[in-house]
C-alpha positions in Angstrom: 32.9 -28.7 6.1 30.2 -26.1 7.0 30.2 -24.2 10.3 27.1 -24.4 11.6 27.5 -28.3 12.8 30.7 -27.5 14.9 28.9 -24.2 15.9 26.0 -25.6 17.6 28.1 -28.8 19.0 29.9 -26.0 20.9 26.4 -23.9 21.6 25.0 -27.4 23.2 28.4 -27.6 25.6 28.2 -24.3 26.9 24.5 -23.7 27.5 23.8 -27.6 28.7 25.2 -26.8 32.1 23.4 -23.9 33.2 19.7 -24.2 34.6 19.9 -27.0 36.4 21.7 -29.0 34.4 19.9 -28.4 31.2 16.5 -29.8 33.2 14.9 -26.3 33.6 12.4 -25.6 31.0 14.0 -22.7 29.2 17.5 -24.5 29.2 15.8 -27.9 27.7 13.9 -25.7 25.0 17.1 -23.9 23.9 19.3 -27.7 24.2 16.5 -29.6 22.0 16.6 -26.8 19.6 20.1 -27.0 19.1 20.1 -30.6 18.9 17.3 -30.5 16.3 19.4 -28.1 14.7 22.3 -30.2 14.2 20.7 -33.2 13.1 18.9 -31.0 10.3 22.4 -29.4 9.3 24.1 -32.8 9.1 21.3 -34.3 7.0 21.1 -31.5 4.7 25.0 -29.8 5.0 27.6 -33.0 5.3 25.3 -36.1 4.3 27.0 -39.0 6.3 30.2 -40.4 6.1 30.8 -42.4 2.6 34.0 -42.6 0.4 36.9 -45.2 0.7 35.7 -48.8 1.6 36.3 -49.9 5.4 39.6 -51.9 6.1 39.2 -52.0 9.3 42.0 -51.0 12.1 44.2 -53.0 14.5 44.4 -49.6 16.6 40.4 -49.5 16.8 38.8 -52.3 16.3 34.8 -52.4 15.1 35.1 -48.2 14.3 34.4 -48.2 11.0 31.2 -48.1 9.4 30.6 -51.7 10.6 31.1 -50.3 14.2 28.8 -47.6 13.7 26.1 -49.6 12.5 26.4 -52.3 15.2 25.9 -49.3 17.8 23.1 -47.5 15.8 21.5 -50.6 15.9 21.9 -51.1 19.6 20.7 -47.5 20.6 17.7 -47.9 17.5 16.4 -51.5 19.6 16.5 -50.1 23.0 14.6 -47.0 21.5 12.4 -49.0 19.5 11.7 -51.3 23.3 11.3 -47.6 25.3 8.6 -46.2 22.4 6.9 -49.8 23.1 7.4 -49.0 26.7 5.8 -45.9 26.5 3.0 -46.6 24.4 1.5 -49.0 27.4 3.0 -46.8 30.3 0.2 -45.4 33.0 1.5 -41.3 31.8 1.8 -40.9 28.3 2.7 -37.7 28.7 6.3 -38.1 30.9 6.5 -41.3 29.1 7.0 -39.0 25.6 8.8 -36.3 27.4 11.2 -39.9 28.8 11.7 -41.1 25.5 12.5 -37.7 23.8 15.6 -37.6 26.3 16.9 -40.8 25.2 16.1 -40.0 21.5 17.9 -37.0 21.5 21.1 -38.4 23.2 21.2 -40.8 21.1 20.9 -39.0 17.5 23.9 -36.6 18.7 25.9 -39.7 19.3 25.2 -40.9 16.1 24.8 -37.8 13.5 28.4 -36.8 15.1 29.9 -39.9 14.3 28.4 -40.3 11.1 29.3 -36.5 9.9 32.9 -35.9 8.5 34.2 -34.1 11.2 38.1 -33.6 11.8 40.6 -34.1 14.5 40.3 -30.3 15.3 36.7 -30.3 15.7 36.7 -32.8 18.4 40.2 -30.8 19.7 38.2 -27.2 19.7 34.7 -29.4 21.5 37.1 -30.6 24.1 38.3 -27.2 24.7 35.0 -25.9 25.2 34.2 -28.6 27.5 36.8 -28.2 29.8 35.9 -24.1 29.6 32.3 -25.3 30.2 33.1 -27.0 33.2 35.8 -24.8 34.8 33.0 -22.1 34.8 31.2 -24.5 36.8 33.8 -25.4 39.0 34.9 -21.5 40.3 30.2 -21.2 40.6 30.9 -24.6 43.0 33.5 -23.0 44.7 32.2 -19.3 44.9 28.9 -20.7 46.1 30.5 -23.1 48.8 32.5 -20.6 50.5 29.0 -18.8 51.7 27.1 -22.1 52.5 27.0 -25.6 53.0 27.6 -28.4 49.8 23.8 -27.9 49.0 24.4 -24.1 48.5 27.6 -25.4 46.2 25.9 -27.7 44.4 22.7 -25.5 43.9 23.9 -25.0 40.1 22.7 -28.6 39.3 20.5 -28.9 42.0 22.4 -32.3 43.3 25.7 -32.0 44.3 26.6 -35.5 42.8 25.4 -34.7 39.3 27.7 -31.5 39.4 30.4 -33.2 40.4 29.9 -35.8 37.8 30.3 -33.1 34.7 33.3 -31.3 36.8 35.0 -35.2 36.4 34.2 -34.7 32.6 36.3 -31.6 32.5 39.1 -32.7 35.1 39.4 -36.1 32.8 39.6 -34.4 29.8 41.9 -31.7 31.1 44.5 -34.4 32.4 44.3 -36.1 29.2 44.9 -32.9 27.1 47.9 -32.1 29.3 49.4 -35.5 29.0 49.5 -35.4 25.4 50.8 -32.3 25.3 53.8 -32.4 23.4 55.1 -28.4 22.6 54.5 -25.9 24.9 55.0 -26.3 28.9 53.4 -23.6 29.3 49.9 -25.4 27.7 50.8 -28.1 29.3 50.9 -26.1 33.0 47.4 -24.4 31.9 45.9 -27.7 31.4 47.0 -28.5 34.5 45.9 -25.9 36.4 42.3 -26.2 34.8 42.4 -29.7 36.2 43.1 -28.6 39.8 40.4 -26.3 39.8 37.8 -29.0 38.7 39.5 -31.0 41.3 39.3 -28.8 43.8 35.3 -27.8 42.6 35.0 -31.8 43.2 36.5 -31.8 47.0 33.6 -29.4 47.8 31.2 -31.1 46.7 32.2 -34.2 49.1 30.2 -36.5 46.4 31.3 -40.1 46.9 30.1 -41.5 43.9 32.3 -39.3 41.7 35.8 -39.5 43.9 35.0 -43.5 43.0 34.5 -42.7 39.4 37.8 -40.6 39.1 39.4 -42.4 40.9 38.5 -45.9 38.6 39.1 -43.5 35.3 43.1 -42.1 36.2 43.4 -46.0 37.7 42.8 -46.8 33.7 44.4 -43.9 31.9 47.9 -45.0 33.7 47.6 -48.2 33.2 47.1 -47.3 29.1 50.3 -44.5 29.2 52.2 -46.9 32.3 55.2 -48.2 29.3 55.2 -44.9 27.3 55.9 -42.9 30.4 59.3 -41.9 32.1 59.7 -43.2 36.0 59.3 -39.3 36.8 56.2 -39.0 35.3 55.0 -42.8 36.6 55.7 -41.3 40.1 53.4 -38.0 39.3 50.8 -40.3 38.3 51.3 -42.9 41.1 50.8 -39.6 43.7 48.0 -38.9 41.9 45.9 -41.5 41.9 46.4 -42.0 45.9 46.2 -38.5 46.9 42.3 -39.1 44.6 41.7 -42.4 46.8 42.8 -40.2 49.7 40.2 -37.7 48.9 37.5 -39.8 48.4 38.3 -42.2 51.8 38.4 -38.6 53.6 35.0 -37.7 51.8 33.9 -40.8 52.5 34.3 -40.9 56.2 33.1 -37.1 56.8 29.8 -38.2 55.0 29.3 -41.5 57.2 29.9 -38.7 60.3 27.6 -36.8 59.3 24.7 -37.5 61.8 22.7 -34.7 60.5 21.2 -37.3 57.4 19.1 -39.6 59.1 18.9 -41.6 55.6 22.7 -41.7 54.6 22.3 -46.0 55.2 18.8 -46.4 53.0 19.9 -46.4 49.4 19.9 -50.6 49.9 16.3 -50.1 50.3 15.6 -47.8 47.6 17.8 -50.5 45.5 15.5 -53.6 46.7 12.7 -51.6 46.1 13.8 -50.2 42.6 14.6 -54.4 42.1 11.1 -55.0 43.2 9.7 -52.9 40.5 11.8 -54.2 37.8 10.2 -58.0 39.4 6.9 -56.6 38.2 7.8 -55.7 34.4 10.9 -57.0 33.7 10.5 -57.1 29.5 9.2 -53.2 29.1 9.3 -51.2 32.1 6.7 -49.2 33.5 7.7 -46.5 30.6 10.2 -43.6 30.1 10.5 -41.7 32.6 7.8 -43.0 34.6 10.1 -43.9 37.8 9.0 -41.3 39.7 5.5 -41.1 39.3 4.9 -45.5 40.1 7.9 -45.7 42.7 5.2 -43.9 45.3 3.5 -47.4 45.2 6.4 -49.3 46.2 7.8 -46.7 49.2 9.0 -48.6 52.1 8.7 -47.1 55.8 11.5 -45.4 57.6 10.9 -45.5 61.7 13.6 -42.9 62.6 10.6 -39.9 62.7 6.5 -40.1 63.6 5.9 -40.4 59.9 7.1 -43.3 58.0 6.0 -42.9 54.3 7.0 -39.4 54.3 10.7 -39.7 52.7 10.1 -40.7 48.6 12.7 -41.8 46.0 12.4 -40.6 42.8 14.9 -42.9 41.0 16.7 -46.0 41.8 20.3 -44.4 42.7 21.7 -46.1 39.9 21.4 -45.0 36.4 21.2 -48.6 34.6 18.3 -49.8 37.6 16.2 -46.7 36.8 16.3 -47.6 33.0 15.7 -51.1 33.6 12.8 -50.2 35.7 11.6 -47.8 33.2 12.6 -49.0 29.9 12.8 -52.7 30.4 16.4 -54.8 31.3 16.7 -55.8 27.7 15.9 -51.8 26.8 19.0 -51.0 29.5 21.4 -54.2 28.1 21.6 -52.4 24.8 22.1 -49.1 26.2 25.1 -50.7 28.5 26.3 -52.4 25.5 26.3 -49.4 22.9 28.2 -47.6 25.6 30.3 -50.3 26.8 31.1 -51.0 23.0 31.8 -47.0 22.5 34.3 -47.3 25.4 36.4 -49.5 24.6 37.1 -48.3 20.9 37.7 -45.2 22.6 40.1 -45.8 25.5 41.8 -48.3 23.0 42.6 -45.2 19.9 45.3 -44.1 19.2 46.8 -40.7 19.8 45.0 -38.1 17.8 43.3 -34.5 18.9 45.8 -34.1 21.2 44.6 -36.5 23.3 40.4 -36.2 23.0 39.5 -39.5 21.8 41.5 -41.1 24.8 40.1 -38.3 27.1 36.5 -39.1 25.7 36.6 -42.5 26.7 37.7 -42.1 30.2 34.8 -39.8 30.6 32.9 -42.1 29.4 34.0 -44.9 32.0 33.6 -42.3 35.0 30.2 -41.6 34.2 29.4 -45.0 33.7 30.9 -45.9 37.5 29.6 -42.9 38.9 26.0 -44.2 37.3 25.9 -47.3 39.4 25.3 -45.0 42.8 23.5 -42.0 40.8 20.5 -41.3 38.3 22.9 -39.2 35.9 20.6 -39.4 33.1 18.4 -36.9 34.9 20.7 -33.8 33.6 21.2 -33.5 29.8 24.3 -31.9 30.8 25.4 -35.3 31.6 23.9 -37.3 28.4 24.0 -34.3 25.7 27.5 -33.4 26.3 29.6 -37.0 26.4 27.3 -37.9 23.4 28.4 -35.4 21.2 32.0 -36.0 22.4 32.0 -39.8 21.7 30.2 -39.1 18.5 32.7 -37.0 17.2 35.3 -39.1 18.2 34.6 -42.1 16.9 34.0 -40.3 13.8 37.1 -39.6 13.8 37.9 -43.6 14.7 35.6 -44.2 11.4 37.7 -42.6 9.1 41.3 -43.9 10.2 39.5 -47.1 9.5 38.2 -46.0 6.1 42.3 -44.7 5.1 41.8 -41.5 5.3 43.9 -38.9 7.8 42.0 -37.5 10.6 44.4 -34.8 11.3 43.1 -33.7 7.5 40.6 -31.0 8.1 38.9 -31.1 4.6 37.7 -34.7 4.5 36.2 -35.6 1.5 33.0 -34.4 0.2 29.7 -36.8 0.3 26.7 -36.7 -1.7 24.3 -33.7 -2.4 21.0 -34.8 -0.4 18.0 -34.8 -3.4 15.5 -31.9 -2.9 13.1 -34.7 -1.5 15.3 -35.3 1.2 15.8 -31.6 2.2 11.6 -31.1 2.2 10.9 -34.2 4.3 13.7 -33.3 6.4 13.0 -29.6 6.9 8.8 -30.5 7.1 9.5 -33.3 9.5 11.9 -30.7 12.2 9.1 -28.5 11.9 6.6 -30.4 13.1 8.8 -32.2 15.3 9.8 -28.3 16.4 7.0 -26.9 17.0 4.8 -30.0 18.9 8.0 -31.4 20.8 9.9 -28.2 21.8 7.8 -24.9 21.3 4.5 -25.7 21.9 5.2 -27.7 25.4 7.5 -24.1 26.6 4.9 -22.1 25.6 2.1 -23.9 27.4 4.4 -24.1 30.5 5.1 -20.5 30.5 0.8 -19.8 30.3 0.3 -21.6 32.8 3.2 -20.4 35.4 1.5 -17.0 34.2 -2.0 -17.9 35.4 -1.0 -19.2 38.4 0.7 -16.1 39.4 -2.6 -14.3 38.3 -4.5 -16.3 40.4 -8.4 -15.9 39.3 -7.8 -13.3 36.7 -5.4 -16.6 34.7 -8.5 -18.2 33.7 -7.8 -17.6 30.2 -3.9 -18.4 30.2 -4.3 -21.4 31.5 -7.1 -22.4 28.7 -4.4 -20.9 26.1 -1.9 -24.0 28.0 -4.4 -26.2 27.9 -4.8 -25.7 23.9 -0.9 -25.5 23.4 -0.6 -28.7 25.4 -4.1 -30.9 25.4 -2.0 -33.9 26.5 -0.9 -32.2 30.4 -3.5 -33.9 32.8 -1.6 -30.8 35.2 -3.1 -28.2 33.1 -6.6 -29.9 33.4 -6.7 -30.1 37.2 -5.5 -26.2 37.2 -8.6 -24.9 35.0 -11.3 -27.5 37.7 -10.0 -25.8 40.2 -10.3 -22.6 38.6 -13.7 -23.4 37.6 -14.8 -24.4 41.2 -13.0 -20.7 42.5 -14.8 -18.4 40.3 -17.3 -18.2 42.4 -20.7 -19.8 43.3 -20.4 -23.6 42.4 -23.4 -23.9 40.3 -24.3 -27.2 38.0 -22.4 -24.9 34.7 -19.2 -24.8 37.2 -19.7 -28.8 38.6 -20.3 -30.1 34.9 -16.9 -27.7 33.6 -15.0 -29.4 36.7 -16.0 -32.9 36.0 -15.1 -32.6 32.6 -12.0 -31.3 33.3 -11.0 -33.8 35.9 -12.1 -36.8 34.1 -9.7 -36.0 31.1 -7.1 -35.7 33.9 -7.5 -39.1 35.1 -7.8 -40.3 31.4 -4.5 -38.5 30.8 -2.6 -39.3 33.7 -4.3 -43.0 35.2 -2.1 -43.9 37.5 -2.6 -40.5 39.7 -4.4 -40.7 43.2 -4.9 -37.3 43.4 -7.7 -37.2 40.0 -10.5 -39.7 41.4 -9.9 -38.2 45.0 -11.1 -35.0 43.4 -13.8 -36.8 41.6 -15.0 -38.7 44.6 -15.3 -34.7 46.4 -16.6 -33.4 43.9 -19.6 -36.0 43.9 -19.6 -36.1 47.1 -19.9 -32.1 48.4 -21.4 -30.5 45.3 -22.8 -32.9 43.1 -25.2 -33.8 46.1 -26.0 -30.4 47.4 -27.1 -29.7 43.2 -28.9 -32.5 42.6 -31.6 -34.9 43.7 -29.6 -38.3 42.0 -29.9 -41.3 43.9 -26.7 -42.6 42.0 -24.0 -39.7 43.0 -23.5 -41.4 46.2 -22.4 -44.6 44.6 -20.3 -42.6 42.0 -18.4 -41.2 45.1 -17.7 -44.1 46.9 -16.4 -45.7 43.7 -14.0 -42.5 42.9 -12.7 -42.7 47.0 -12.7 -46.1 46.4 -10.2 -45.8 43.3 -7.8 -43.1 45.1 -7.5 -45.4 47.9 -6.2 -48.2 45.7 -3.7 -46.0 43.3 -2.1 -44.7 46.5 -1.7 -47.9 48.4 0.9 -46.3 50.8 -0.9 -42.8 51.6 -3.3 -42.8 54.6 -5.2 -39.6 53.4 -7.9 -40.8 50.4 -8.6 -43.1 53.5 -9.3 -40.5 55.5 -11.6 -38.6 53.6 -13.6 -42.0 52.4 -13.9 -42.7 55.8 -15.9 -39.0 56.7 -17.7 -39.7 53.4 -19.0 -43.2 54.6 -19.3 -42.1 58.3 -21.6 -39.4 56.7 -23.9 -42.3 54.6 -24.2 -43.7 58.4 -21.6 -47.0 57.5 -19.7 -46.1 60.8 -18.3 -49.2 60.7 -16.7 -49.2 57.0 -15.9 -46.3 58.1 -13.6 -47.6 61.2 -12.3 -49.9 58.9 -10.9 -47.6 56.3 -9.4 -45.3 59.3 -7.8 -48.4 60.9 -6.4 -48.9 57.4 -4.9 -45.8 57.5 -4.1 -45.8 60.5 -1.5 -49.0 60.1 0.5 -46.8 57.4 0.7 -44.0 59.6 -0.1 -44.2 63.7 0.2 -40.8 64.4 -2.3 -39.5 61.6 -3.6 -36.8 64.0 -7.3 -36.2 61.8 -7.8 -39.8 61.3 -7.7 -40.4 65.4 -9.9 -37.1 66.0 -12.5 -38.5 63.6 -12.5 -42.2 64.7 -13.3 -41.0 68.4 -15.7 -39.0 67.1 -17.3 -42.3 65.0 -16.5 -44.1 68.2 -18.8 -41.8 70.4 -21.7 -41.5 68.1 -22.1 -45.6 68.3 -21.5 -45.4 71.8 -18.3 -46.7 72.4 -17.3 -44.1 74.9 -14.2 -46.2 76.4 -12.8 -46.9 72.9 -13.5 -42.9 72.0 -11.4 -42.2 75.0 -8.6 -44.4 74.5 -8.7 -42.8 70.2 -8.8 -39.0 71.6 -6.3 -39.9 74.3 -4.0 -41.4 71.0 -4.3 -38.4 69.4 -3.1 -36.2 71.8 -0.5 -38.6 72.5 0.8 -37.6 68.9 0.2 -34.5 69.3 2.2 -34.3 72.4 5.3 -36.0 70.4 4.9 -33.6 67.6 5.4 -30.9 69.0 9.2 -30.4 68.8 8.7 -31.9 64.9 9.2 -29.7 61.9 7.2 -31.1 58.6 9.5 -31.5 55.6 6.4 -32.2 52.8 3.2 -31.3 52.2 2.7 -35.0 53.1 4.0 -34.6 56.6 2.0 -31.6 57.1 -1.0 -32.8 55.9 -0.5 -36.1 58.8 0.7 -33.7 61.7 -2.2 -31.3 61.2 -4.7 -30.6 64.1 -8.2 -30.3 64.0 -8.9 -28.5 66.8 -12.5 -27.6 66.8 -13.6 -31.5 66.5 -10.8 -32.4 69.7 -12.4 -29.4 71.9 -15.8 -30.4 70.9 -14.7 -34.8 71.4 -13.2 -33.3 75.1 -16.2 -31.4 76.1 -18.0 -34.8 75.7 -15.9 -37.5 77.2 -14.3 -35.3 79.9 -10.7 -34.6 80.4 -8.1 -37.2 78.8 -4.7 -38.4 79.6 -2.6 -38.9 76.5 -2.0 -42.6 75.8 1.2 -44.5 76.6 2.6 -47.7 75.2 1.5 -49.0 71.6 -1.2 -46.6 70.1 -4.4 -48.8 70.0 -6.5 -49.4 66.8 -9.8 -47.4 66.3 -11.8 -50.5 65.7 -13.6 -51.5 69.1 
């Protein structure tokens, strides 16, 4: 067998869980590189797994070739439903960064199983694991002893999603020391290295994996129950209720906790994931586009002065967000490859020392812990179990095909043909360099132009060229074409350019048209004499307003545009729109009294000024937690002195804040 397939396997475990989980841009670069890597050394080094003819295996049934093929064409559908999911989603863009995710999961699962790997190699991988996430565990532990369970969670970013890999190594750990036959003294260390993920896992207080442990050792004893002694039933016994302990305990500090205002809300975010789903329930809004569409579908919160302020980026439940993004019969095959990977697993016999058992309890707890949380936002959490139930049902293939998996020179397959080796190595390239490379280097221009400020302009081009398809990159160099300097027609017809691929790249984005609509509106008129840039404003606000159904502030600005065309009342009208999302919207009341007084309503201006500073009265204790919130809580002073010097002194208004509209 050559090394460099077990060598990157064990590259990928080590280096998935450090920035952020494998999310951060360097960590992902380095992680798909090593993936791509593997695959290519497979293809070209091992071949797949051939030889003697299946005969199948009462002690795992469906892991031969058969079973392999069954999967692979499980995971192959539900990635053939996500590319069709993508190619009709709102973001192309996140939609191909989505479904390379899932496509590289997926092709470690099945290269590993497919490549004729031996009992040690998924032996030394499980040791690496539980070294992988022992590291982890004293980080959790050395961070939580100077802060709260943020600060010891801060490795992943989310505390849960830590303590979801720490459960992979603790599993794995207890399974290896179970099975340990020779030396106490291994079987101690194993041991111990359980503890500490254990006691990593306490810290972390996450609920969701105390369940998932707790349901995995629940299954593990009853598997070993028969071949254990009553000593060793009692150890386990103790176990498993000091773990339900744990998590009751965990449980009830977290419902005390009276510092999170939104620990009772995740029923919402799951009827509002549900709603989604309601709305394309064959393909999804695309991969990885939950995020960027759940903004439309945000439902209020009344425990603060601003409502839409709080927004949930996935549905707390890894098989809703994949549903909602991929389609439900995208997420039924993904369930059912994993579900089918499970049970061969958990069912196999005893073999590297303990692994392939150990690998299908981790399996289980992440699939438990995935009904509360979006695991599949950490490659850490997809890149790691993938390889480790690849390998091991490899390892289920070949008992299944007669030969010995404890035999660490399986036989030989077939030579790939030169053809094979150029498509193969010209495909990775390209795949290399426009998936992996190109997208890093493009993010690292532009992080450099920003930091440059005015004197980036030419990174961010160079980003722009590595990465045409980042509607991000786009807005950067409008902006930077509007902040050179004197906004002349060369600098307006650069900006519009720029902002109209933007919205061509990205659709489903507010934020483009708004810019649009301002740009029409405060330079395109001042340039030019056109009759017509008027009505190209209005349409752009008009467009922003619709795409962010739930944020008051394209409203806002429409409304001054229109008040400024003399349609004072359309004007109202849009602000009292706004103004029904979010009552104490500061600006929007300044300007409505302002409207108000022009067209003579003075008692109506009064009672709008009064309503503002009735809000700003109630804000003053409030501390903004977004730019959202800041952007609503913001004063414009100048216009309330100027609106106060005309109506005379106010009172701020008590009771129900009134509308705007007289």
């Amino acid at each position: 067998m050559s090394r460099p397939v077990p060598i990157l396997a064990g590259l990928i475990v080590l280096v998935a869980p450090f920035g952020e989980g494998g999310r951060a841009p360097l960590a992902l670069l380095a992680l798909h590189s090593l993936a791509l890597g593997l695959v290519l050394a497979v293809v070209l080094g091992e071949g797949v797994a051939g030889g003697v003819r299946p005969r199948g295996d009462a002690t795992a049934p469906g892991a031969g070739r058969r079973g392999i093929w069954i999967i692979g064409g499980l995971l192959c559908g539900a990635l053939l439903l996500a590319a069709l999911s993508a190619a009709r989603s709102g973001y192309p863009l996140a939609a191909g960064l989505g479904l390379m995710d899932l496509t590289v999961a997926s092709g470690l699962f099945v290269f590993s199983a497919l490549r004729r790997a031996a009992a040690s190699d998924l032996a030394r991988l499980r040791d690496l694991t539980v070294a992988s996430a022992s590291m982890q565990a004293v980080l959790a532990l050395v961070r939580g002893a100077r802060g709260d369970v943020m600060r010891a969670g801060s490795g992943f970013l989310n505390p849960n999603h830590l303590a979801a890999f720490l459960n992979i190594g603790l599993l794995l750990a207890a399974t290896a020391a179970a099975a340990e036959r020779g030396s106490s003294r291994r079987r101690a260390a194993w041991m111990g290295l359980a503890g500490l993920n254990a006691l990593a896992l306490a810290r972390l207080q996450s609920r969701g994996a105390c369940l998932a442990l707790a349901v995995a050792l629940c299954l593990f004893a009853a598997l070993r129950w028969r071949a254990w002694p009553a000593r060793t039933r009692r150890a386990a016994a103790l176990s498993v209720m000091l773990v339900l302990g744990l998590g009751v305990a965990v449980l009830a500090g977290r419902l005390e906790d009276t510092g999170d205002a939104y620990r009772f809300h995740r029923l919402r975010i799951w009827a509002a994931s549900t709603r989604m789903l309601g709305e394309r329930p064959w393909l999804g809004f695309g991969p990885g586009l939950f995020r960027h569409e759940a903004p439309c579908y945000n439902f209020p919160l009344e425990t603060g002065p601003v409502r839409f302020g709080r927004l949930f980026e996935g549905a707390h439940c890894a098989l809703l967000t994949l549903a909602v993004e991929d389609g439900a019969p995208a997420a039924i095959a993904w369930l059912l490859a994993a579900t089918l990977t499970l049970i061969a697993l958990a069912r196999a016999p005893e073999e590297a020392r303990g692994a392939s058992r150990g690998t299908g309890l981790v399996l289980l707890a992440l699939l438990v812990h995935g009904l509360v949380e979006d695991l599949q936002e950490r490659p850490a959490l997809t890149l790691i179990p993938a390889l480790l139930a690849g390998t091991a049902w490899g390892l289920l293939a070949r008992r299944a095909r007669g030969e010995d998996p404890e035999s660490p020179r399986p036989a030989p397959g077939p030579s790939p043909s030169w053809r094979l080796r150029l498509v193969s190595i010209t495909a990775a390239s390209y795949l290399f360099w426009g998936a992996v490379l190109a997208p890093y280097l493009a993010h690292r221009e532009a992080e450099m132009a920003l930091r440059l400020g005015r004197r980036g302009l030419a990174r961010m081009e160079r980003a722009a060229a590595l990465e045409p398809w980042h509607p991000e990159y786009r807005h950067d160099l409008a902006m930077a074409s509007l902040n050179a300097g004197s906004t002349g027609p060369e600098a307006y017809a650069r900006a519009s350019i720029e902002l109209l691929e933007a919205r061509r790249l990205k659709p489903i984005d507010y934020r483009f048209p708004l810019l649009l609509g301002r740009l029409e509106a405060e330079v395109g008129r001042r340039l030019f004499d056109d009759p017509t840039l008027a009505g190209r404003a209005e349409s752009f606000y008009r467009e922003a307003a619709a795409k962010a159904p739930l944020d008051p502030r394209p409203r806002l600005e429409m409304a001054a545009f229109l008040d400024g065309l003399g349609r004072g009342e359309e004007a109202l009208q849009t602000l009292d729109e706004g103004l029904r999302l979010e009552p104490h919207f500061v600006r929007a009341r300044i300007l409505a009294a302002a409207i108000l007084l022009r067209q003579g309503h003075t008692d109506e201006a009064r009672a709008a000024l009064a309503a503002a500073e009735r809000s700003l009265s109630e804000l003053q204790e409030f501390v903004p937690d977004s730019g959202y919130a800041r952007d609503l809580v913001a004063d414009d002073a100048a216009a309330r002195r100027r609106l106060a010097a005309a109506l005379g002194p106010v009172t701020p208004a008590r009771g129900a804040i009134p509308s705007p509209l007289p």
